[in-house]
C-alpha positions, 0 to 999 in steps of 0.5 A: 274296276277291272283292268283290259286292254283297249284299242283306241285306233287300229295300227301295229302292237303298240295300239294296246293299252292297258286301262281300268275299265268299268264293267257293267252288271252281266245284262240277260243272258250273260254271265261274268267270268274271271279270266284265268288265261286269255287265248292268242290267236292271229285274229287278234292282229286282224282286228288290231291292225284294223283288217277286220272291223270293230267298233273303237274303242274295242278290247281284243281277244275272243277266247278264254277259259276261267271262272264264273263270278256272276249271272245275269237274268235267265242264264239256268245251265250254269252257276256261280263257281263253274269252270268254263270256257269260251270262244265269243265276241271281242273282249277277252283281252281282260282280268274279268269279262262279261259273256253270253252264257250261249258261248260258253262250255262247261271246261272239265276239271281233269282240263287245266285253265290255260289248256282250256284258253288255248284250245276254244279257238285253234282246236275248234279250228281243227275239228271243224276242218277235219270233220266237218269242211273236209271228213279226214278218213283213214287213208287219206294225204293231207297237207298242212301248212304252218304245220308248227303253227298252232292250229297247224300241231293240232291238225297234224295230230289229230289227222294222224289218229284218223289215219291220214299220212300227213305231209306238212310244211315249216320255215324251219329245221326247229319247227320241222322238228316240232312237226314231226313229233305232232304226227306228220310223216313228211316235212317240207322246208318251204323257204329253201324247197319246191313245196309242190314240187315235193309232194309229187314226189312224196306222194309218187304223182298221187297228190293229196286230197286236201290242202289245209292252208293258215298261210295265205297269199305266199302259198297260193296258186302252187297249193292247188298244184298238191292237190288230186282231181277232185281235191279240196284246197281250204284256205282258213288263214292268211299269216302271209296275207290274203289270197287275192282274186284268181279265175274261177276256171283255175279249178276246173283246169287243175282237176275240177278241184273245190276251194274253200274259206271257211270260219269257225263262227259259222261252224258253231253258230248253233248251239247245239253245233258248238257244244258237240264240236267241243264235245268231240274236242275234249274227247279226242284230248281225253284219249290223248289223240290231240294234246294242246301245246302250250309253248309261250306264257305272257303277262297281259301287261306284255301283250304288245311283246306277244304280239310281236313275237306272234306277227314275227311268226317265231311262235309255234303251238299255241301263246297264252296271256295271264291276266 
């Protein structure tokens, strides 16, 4: 017996329970990992909510980082003992939970656990946006939205080391605060200002040559009007909702620009992806070019709270649940 938390019906946060459950053995090319901290991220309202599909009953959560109890047949590139994380299919809501070996990397000891847990998903999320969707390179203007989110820091950070001048947007004077340590050199209240508006005027007309936009339905079109001719808009959220349906022609109008809305899951499908996306992950926390922070701990019996707080977009940095 192990206890997770299941969802019966989709719906709002107080769908989550928490339940005994039986886990099966791990099946070929599994593994058993003890889950020490269990990630948070705005997917798993998607999933609760029922705006992504999933057979019911289902436990949430799609990343974590703990230890390995036990190994299903075949599994030879890890061992009982080893500290891993992972980014995988639904189920890490969960004191202990099977794994394909496949999804797991091999999490350093000089990483804590809960660093581990809160950096699979939003800091893959990063690197792929910054070095592989759109290569970020000295020189360039970025614009992050929900720069205090958690992928949002991250980005700020790391594009900062690369040598972009970051522009980020906030709903707060506290979150602004929290963005201008992370690396952005101009911050913009987006509830009391004209974000497009500013940054022409940051940007002195220039614009910037990618959007990087968590946000959704609230920020577009006026994101397309920060950009450059032959910008990159990358959609790779919808906090607010979903962008709805545009003309096409919108891009070739504002400057032949490119859109975008991409998904970590098919950046790290392969293997051989996946474990170099981690690779250089883990290198730039290593030099201190990315720091993952970690400003909210949550029992997994409070995750209907955690929830709460998270919809309610009062969190900033990256939320974790302790099994």
């Amino acid at each position: 017996m192990t206890k997770a938390i299941r969802i019966h019906k989709t719906g709002g946060p107080d769908v989550m329970v928490l339940e005994d459950i039986d886990l099966p053995a791990p099946a070929r090319g599994e593994v058993r990992v003890r889950n020490h901290a269990i990630g948070l991220n705005f997917i798993d309202i998607y999933f609760r909510a029922g705006a992504y599909p999933a057979a019911l009953p289902f436990t949430p959560g799609n990343e974590g980082a703990g230890e390995i109890i036990a190994l299903g047949k075949g599994v030879t590139e890890f061992k009982i003992g080893d500290r891993v994380a992972y980014v995988s299919t639904l189920g890490s809501y969960a004191q202990e939970r099977n794994v394909e070996a496949k999804a797991l990397i091999k999490l350093p000891k000089s990483i804590s656990f809960e660093m581990g847990a809160a950096m699979m998903l939003k800091g893959l999320t990063a690197q792929y946006l910054l070095r592989r969707t759109f290569k970020v390179k000295a020189g360039d203007t970025i614009l992050v939205h929900a720069a205090a989110g958690g992928v949002g820091l991250l980005l700020c950070q790391w594009a900062k080391a690369l040598g972009a001048t970051v522009i980020g947007t906030v709903g707060s004077e506290a979150k602004a605060k929290l963005a201008k340590k992370a690396g952005a050199k101009h911050v913009i209240l987006y509830n009391s200002e004209d974000f497009a508006a500013r940054v022409k005027e940051i940007t002195k007309g220039k614009l910037c040559d990618v959007v990087y936009d968590g946000v959704g339905k609230t920020t577009f079109p006026a994101s397309l009007d920060c950009l450059r001719p032959l910008g990159m808009f990358v959609s790779y959220g919808s906090a607010s909702g979903q962008v709805e349906a545009f003309n096409i022609g919108l891009l070739q109008q504002k400057g032949s620009l490119f859109a975008t809305r991409p998904t970590l899951f098919h950046y790290i499908a392969k293997r051989e992806d996946y474990v170099a996306s981690a690779k250089d992950l883990m290198r730039a926390i290593s030099r201190g070019d990315v720091t993952i922070p970690i400003h909210a701990r949550y029992d997994l019996a409070d995750v209907v709270k955690a929830h709460e707080a998270l919809a309610s977009r009062a969190t900033t940095g990256a939320t974790i649940l302790i099994p």
